[in-house]
DRENDO-1510 file (C-alpha; in Angstrom, 1 decimal, always signed):
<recs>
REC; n; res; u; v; w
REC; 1; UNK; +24.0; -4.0; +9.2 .
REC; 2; UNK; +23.5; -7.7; +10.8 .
REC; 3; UNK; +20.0; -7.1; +12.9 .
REC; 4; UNK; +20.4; -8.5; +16.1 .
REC; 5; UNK; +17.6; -10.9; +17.4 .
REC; 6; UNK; +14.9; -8.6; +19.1 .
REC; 7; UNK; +15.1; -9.6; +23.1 .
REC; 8; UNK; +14.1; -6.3; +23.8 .
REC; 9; UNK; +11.8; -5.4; +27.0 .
REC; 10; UNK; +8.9; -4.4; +24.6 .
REC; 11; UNK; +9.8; -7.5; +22.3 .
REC; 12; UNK; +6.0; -8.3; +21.0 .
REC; 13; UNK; +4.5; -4.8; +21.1 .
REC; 14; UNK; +3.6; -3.4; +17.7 .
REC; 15; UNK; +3.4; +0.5; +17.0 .
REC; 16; UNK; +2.0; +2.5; +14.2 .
REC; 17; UNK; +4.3; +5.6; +14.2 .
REC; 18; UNK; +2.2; +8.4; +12.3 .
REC; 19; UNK; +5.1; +11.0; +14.1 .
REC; 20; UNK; +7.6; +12.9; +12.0 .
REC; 21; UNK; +10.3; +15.5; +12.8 .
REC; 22; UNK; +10.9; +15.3; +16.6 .
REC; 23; UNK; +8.9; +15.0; +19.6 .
REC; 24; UNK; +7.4; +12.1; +17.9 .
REC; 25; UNK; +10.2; +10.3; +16.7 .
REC; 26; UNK; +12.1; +11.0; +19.8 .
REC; 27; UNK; +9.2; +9.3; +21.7 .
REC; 28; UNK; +8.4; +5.8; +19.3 .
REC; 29; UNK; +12.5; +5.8; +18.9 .
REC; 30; UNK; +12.7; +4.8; +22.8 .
REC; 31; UNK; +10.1; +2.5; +22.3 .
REC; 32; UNK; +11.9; +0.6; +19.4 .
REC; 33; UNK; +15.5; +0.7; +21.1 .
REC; 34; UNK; +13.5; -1.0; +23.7 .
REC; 35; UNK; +12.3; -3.7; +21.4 .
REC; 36; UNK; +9.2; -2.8; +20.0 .
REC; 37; UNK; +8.3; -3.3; +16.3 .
REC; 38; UNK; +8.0; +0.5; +15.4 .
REC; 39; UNK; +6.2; +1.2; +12.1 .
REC; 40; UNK; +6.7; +4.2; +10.8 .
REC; 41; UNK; +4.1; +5.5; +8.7 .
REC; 42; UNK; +5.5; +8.4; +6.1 .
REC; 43; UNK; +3.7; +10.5; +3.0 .
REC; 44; UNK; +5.5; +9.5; +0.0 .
REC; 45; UNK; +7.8; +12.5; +0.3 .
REC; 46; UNK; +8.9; +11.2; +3.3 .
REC; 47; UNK; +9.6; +13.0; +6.9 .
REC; 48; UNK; +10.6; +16.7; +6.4 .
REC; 49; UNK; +13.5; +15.8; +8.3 .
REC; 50; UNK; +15.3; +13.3; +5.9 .
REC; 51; UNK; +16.2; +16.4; +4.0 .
REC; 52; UNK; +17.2; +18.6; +7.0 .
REC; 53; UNK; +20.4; +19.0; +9.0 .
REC; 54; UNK; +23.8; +17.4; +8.0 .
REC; 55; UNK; +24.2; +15.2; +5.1 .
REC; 56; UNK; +25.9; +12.4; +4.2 .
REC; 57; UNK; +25.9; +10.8; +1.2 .
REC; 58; UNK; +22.5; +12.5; +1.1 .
REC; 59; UNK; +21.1; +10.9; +4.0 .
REC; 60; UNK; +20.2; +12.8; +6.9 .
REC; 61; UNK; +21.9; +12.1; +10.2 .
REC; 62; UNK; +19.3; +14.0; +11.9 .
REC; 63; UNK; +16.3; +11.2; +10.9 .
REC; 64; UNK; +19.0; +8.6; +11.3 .
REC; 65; UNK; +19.2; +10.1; +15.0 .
REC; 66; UNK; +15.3; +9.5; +16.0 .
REC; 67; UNK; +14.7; +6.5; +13.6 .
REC; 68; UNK; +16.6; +3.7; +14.1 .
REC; 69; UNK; +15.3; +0.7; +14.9 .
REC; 70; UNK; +12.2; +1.2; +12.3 .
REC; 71; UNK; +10.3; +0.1; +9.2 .
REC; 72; UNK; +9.1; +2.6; +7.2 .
REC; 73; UNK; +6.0; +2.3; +5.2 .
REC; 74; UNK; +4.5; +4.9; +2.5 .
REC; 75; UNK; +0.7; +5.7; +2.8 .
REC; 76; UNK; -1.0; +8.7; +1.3 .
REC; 77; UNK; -3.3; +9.1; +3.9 .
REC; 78; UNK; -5.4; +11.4; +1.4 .
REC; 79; UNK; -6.6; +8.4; -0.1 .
REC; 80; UNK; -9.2; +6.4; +1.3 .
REC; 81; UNK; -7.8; +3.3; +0.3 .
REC; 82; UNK; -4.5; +3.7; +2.0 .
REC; 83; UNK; -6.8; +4.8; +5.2 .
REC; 84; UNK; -8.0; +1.2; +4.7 .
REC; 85; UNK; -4.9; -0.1; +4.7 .
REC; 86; UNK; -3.8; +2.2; +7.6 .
REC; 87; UNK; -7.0; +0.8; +9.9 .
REC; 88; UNK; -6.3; -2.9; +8.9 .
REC; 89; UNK; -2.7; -2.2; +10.7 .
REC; 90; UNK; -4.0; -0.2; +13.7 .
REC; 91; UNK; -6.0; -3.6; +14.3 .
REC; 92; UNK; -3.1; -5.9; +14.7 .
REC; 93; UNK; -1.2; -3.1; +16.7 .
REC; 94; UNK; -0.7; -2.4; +20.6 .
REC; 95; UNK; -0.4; +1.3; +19.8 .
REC; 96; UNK; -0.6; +4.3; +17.4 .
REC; 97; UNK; +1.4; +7.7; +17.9 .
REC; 98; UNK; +0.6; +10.8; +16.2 .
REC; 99; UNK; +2.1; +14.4; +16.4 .
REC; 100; UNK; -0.2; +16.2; +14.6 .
REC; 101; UNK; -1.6; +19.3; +15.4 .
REC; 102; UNK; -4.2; +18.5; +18.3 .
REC; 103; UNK; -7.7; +17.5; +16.1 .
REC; 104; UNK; -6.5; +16.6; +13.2 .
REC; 105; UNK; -6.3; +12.5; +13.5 .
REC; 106; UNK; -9.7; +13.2; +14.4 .
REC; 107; UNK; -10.7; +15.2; +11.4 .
REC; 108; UNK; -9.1; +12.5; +8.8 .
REC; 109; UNK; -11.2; +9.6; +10.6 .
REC; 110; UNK; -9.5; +8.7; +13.7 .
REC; 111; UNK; -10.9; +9.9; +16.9 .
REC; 112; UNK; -10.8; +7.3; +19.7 .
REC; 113; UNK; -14.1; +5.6; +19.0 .
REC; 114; UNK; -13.4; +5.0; +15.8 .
REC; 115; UNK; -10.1; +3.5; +17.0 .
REC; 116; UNK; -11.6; +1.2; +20.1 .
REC; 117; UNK; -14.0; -0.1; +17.0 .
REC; 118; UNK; -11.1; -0.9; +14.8 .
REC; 119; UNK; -8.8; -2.5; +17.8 .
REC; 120; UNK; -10.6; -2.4; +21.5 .
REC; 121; UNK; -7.4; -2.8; +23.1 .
REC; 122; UNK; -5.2; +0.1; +21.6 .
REC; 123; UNK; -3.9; +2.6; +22.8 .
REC; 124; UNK; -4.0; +5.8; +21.3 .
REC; 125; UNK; -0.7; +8.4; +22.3 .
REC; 126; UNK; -0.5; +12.1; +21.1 .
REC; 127; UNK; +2.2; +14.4; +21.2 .
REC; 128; UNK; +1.6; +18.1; +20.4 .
REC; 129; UNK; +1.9; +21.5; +21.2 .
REC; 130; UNK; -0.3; +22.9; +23.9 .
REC; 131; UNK; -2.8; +19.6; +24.9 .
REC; 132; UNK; -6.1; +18.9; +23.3 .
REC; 133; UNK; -8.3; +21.4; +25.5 .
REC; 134; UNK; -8.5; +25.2; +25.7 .
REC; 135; UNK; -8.3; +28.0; +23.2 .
REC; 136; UNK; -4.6; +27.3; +22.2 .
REC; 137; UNK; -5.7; +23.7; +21.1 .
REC; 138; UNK; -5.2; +24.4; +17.5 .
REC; 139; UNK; -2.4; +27.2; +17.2 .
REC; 140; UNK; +0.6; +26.1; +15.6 .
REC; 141; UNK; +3.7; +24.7; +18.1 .
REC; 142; UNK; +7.3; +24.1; +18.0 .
REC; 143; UNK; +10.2; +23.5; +20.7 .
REC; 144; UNK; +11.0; +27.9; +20.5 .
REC; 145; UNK; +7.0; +28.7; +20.9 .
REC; 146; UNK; +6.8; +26.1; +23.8 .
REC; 147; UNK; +9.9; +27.4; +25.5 .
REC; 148; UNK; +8.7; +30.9; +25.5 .
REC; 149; UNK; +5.1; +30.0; +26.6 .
REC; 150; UNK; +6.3; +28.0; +29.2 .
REC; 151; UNK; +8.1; +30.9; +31.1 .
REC; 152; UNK; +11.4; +28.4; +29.9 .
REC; 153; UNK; +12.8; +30.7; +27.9 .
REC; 154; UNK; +12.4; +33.6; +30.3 .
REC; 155; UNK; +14.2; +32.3; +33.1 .
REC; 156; UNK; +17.8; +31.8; +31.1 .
REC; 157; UNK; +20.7; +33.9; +31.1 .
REC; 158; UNK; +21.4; +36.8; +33.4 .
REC; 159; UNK; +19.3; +39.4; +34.5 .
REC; 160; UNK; +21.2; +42.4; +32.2 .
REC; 161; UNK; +20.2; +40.0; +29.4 .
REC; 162; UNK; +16.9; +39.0; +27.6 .
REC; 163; UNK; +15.3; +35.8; +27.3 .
REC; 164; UNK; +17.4; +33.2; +26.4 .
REC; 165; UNK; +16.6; +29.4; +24.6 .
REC; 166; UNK; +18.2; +26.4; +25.5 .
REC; 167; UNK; +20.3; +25.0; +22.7 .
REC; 168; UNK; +18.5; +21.6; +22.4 .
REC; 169; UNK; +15.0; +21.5; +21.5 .
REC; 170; UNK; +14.1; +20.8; +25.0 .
REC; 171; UNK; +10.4; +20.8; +25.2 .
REC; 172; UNK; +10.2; +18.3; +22.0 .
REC; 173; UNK; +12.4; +16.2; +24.1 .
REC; 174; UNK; +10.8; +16.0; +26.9 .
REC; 175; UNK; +7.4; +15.7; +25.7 .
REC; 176; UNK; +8.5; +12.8; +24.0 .
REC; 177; UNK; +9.9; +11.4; +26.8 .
REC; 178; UNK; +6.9; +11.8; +28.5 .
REC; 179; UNK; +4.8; +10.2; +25.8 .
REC; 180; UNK; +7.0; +7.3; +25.7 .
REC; 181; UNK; +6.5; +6.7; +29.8 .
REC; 182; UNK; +3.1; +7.3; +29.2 .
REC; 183; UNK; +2.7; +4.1; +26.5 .
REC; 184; UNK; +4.6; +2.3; +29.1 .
REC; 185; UNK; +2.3; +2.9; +31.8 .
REC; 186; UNK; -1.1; +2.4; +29.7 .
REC; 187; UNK; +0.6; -1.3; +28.1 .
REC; 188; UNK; +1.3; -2.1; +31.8 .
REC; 189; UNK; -2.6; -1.4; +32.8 .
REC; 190; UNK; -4.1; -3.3; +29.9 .
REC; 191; UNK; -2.3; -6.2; +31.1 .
REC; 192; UNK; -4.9; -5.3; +34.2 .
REC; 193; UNK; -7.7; -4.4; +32.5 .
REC; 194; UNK; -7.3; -5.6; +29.3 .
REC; 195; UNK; -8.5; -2.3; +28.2 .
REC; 196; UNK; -6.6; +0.6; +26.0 .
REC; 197; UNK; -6.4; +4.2; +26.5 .
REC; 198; UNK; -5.6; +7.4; +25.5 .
REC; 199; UNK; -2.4; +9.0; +26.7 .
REC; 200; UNK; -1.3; +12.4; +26.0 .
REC; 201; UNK; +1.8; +14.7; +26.4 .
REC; 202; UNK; +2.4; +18.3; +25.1 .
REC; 203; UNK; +5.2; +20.8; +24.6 .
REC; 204; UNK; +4.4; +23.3; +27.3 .
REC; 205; UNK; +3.3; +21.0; +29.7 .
REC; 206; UNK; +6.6; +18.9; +29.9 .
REC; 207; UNK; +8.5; +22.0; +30.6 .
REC; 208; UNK; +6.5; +23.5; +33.2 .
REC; 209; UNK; +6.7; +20.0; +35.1 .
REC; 210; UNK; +10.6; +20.7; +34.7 .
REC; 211; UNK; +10.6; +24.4; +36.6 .
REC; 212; UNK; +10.8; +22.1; +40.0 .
REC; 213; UNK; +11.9; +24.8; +42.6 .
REC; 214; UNK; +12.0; +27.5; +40.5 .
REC; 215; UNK; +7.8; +26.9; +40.5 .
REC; 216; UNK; +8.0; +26.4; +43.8 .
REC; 217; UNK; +9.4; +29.7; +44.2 .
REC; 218; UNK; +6.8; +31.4; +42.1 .
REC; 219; UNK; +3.9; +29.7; +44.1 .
REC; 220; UNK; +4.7; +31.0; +47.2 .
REC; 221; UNK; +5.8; +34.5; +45.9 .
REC; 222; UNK; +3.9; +35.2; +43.0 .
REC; 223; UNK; +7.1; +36.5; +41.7 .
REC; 224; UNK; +9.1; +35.6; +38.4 .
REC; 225; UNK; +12.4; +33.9; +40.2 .
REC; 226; UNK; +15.1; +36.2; +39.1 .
REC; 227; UNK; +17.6; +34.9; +36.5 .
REC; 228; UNK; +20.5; +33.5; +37.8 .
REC; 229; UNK; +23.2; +32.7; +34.6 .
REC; 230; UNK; +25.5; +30.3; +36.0 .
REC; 231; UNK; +25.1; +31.1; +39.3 .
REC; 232; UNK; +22.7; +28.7; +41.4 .
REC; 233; UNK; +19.2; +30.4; +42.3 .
REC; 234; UNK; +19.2; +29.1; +45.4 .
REC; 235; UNK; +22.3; +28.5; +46.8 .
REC; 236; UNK; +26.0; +30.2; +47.1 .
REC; 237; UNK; +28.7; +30.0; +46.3 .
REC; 238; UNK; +27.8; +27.6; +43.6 .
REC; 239; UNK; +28.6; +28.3; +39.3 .
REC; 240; UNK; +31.7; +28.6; +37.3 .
REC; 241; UNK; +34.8; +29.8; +38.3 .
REC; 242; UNK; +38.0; +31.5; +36.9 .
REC; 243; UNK; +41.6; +29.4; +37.0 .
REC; 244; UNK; +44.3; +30.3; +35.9 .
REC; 245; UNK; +44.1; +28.7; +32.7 .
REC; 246; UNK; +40.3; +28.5; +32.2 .
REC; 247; UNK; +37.3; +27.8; +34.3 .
REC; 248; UNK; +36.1; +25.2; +36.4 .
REC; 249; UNK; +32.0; +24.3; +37.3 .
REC; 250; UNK; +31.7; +23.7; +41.1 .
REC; 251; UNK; +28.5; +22.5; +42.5 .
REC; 252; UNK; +28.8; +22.8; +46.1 .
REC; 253; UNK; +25.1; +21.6; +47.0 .
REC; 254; UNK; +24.7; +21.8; +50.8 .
REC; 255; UNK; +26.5; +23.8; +53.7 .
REC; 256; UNK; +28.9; +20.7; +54.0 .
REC; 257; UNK; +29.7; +21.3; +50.4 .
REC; 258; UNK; +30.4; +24.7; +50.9 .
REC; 259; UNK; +33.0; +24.2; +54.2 .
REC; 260; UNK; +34.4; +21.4; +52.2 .
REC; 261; UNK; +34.8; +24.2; +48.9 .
REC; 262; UNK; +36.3; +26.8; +51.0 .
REC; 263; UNK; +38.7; +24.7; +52.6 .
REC; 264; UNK; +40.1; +23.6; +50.0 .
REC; 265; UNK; +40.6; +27.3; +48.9 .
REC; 266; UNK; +41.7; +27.9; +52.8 .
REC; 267; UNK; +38.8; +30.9; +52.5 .
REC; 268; UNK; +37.2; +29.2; +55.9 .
REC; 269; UNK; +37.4; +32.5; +57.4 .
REC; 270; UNK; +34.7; +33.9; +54.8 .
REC; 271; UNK; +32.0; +31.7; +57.2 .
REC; 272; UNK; +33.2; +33.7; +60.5 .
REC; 273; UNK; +32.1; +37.1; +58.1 .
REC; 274; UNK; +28.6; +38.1; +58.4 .
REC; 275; UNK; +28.3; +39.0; +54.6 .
REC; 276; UNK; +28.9; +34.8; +54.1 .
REC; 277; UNK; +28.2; +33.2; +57.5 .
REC; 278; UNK; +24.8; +30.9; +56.0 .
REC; 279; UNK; +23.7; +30.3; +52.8 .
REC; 280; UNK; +21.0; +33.2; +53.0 .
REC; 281; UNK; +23.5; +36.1; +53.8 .
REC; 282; UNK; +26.0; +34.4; +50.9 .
REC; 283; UNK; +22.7; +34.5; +48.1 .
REC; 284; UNK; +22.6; +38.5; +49.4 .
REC; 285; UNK; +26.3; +38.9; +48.6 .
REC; 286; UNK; +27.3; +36.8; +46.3 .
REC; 287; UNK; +29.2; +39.1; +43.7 .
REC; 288; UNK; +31.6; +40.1; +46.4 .
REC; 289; UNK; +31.8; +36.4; +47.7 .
REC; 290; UNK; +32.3; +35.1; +43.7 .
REC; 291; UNK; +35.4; +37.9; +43.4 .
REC; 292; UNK; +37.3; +36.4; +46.3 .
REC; 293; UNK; +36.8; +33.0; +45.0 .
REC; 294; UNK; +37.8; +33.6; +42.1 .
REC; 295; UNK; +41.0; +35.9; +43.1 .
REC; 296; UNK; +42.0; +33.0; +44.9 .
REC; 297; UNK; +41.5; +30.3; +42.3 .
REC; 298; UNK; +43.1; +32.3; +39.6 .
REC; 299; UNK; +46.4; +31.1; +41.3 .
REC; 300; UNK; +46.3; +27.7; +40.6 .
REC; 301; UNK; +45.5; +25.8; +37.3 .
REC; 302; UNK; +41.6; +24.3; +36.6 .
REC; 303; UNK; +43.6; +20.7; +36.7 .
REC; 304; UNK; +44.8; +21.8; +40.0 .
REC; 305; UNK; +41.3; +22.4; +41.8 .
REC; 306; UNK; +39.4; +19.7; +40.0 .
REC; 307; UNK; +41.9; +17.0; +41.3 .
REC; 308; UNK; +41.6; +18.9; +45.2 .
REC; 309; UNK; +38.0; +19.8; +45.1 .
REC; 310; UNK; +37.3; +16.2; +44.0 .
REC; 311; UNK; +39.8; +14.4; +45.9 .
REC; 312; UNK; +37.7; +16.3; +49.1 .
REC; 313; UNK; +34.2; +15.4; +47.6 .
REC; 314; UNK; +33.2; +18.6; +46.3 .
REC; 315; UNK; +31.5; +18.2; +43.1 .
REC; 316; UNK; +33.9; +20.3; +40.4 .
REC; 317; UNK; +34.6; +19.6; +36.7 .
REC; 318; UNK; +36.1; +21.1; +33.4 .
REC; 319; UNK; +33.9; +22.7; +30.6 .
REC; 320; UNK; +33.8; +21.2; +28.0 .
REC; 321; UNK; +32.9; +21.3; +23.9 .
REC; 322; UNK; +30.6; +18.7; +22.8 .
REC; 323; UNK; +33.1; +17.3; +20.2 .
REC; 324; UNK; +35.4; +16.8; +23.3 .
REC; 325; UNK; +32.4; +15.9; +25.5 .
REC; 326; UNK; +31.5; +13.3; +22.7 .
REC; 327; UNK; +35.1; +11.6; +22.9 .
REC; 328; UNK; +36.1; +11.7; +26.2 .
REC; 329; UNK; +36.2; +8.3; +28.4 .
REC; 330; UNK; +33.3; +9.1; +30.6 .
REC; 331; UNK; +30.7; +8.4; +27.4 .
REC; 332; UNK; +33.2; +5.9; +25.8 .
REC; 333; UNK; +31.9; +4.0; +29.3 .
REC; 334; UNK; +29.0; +4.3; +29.3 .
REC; 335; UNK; +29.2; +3.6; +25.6 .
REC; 336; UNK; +26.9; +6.4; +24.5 .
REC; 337; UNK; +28.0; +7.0; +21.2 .
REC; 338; UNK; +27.2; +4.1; +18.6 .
REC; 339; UNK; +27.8; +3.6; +15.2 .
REC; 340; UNK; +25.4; +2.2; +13.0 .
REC; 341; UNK; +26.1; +0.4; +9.4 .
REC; 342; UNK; +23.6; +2.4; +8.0 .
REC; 343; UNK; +21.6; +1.6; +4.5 .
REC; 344; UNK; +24.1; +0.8; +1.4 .
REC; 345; UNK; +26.7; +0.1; +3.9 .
REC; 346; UNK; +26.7; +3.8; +5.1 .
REC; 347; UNK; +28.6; +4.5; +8.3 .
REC; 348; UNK; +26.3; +6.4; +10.6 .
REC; 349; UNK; +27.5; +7.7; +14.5 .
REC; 350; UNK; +24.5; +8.6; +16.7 .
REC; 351; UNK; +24.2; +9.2; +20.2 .
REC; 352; UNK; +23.6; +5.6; +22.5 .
REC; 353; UNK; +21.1; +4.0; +25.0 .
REC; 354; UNK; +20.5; +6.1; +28.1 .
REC; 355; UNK; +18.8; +4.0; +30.5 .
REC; 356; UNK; +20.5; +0.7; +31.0 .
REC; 357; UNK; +19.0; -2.6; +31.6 .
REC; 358; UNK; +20.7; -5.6; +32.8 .
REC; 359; UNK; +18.3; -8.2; +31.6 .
REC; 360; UNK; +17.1; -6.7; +28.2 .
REC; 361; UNK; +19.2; -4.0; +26.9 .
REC; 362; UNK; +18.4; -1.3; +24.2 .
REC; 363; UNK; +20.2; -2.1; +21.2 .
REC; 364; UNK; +20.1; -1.1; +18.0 .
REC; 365; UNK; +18.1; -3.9; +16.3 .
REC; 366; UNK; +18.4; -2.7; +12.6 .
REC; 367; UNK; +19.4; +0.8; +11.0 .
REC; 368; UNK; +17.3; +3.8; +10.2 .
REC; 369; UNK; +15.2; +3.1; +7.3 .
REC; 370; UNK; +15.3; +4.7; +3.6 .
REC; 371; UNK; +12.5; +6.0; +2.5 .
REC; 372; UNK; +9.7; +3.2; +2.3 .
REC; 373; UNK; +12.2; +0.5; +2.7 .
REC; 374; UNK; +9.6; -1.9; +4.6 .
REC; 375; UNK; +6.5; -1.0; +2.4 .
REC; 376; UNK; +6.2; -4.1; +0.6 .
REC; 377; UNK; +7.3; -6.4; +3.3 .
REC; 378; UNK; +4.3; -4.8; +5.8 .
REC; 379; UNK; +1.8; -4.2; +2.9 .
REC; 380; UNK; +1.9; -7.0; +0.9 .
REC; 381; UNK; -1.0; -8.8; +2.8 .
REC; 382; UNK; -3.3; -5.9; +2.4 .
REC; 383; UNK; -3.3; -4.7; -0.8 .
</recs>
């Protein structure tokens, strides 16, 4: 593919990407779509993930999702000359990200001090598993582990049912999110101080700062919040109902949502009943509330009460697949699907930029890179 020129908002910043598989991809990814030169650092084997997930042509459209925009650069870090070479590029760079298990930069030769000698003003980010204090410091992590620990997984799915996993790898995700506003924050304060840090995200943490009410709950209780399915935990009616040709979502969010809901359905007398006068007495009774809802919209098609429900302002909307979600208008306009001319002119569709900026967009500067594509281009000075 043509790269475009590199006007991105973190045009100028250079990162050492030591990540591989996810949460660390995910995280320097956001950081190169954003403009930064992002060098990924792999073992000559390469990123487990090149070989996972579907294939094309025998390229992985997994790594091509969390590594475009990137060089990639072989270094057997078992050998203390290409931990030379690694420490002569941490001392041109803004930042190094690692995913190891928490301690083990350290143990190869990398703890912070030895960083600050090498480069005084970089900054040092780490994604892992359970944070770098505390007994669980050096037990193995991944997304399920973190989701279970987290009390995640325990709050999905129905209360007749058992724990239930979300379907993404959430925690990986939004750890690496994290990470990524982290690296923001800390280039933001050196231009303050002039001084790097360290900055640090984990698995379990993320997700717990995701429970918002539903820790809230727990706080003030002491209780596990009960699962809820579909259904909202807090407020009623509010979940998926039955058409008569499918099912709809409605998210009636307030009392005004919930007058404007049952008018449409003329159920207003349901508020003059006791069982579903306020929101409270509705949570109590919901089951019987949910089977007159849903006698009533069985009569009508989904098309039907999406067009009134919306047309009236209450939030309601079709379920659908993610091939269908993939293709429909509303992500052709926010053009989140891309296509990228990938290496020997392969043809590779990813998902797009979520966070828009007017000035200097996320673009995709070059495609995802083979297997030590950059090495002689970034080594050649060293070696």
């Amino acid at each position: 593919m043509t790269e475009y020129k590199n006007i991105g908002s973190l045009s100028g910043i250079k990162v050492i990407d030591l990540t591989r598989v996810l949460s660390g991809p995910f995280c320097t990814m956001l950081l190169a779509d954003m403009g930064a030169e992002v060098i990924k650092i792999e073992p000559p084997k390469g990123d487990n993930v090149r070989n996972q997930g579907d294939m094309v042509d025998g390229y992985s459209s997994y790594f091509a999702q969390f590594n475009r925009n990137k060089k990639s650069v072989i270094l057997d870090l078992y050998k203390e000359s290409e931990k030379e070479i690694l420490k002569s590029l941490i001392s041109e760079a803004d930042v190094v990200v690692e995913n190891f298990k928490a301690g083990v930069f350290e143990k190869i030769g990398f703890d912070f001090e030895t960083l600050k000698s090498i480069n005084p003003r970089i900054i040092s980010a780490s994604v892992n598993g359970f944070g770098s204090k505390g007994e669980m410091r050096d037990k193995p992590a991944f997304d399920f582990i973190a989701q279970a620990l987290s009390g995640f997984m325990s709050l999905n799915g129905t209360e007749e049912g058992g724990p239930m996993r979300a379907a993404m790898p959430i925690s990986d995700l939004v750890a690496g999110l994290y990470c990524s506003f982290g690296i923001v924050c800390a280039l933001y304060s050196r231009v303050q101080t002039g001084k790097g840090q360290k900055v640090e995200s984990c698995l379990t943490s993320g997700l717990i700062s995701m429970m918002a009410y539903l820790s809230s709950e727990s706080f003030v209780t002491g209780k596990a919040p009960k699962k809820s399915g579909n259904n909202h935990p807090i407020l009623a009616p509010y979940g998926i109902f039955q058409t008569s040709d499918g099912e709809v979502a409605v998210a009636p969010a307030s009392d005004k949502f919930c007058n404007i809901f049952l008018e449409c359905l003329d159920l207003t007398n349901l508020l003059e009943n006791n069982l579903y006068k306020n929101n409270a007495n509705r949570m109590k009774n919901r089951e019987s509330l949910n089977e007159i809802i849903n006698k009533k919209m069985k009569t009508k098609t989904s098309q039907y009460w999406i067009h009134i429900l919306n047309e009236a302002g209450c939030p309601a909307a079709k379920i659908v697949s993610l091939p269908d979600a993939l293709n429909s208008q509303l992500i052709r306009d926010n053009e989140m699907v891309i296509n990228s001319n990938g290496p020997e002119g392969r043809n590779i569709k990813m998902t797009g930029f979520p966070v828009k900026l007017s000035e200097t967009p996320a673009k995709l500067f070059r495609s995802p890179p083979l297997l030590g594509e950059h090495t002689e281009e970034i080594l050649k000075r060293f070696k």
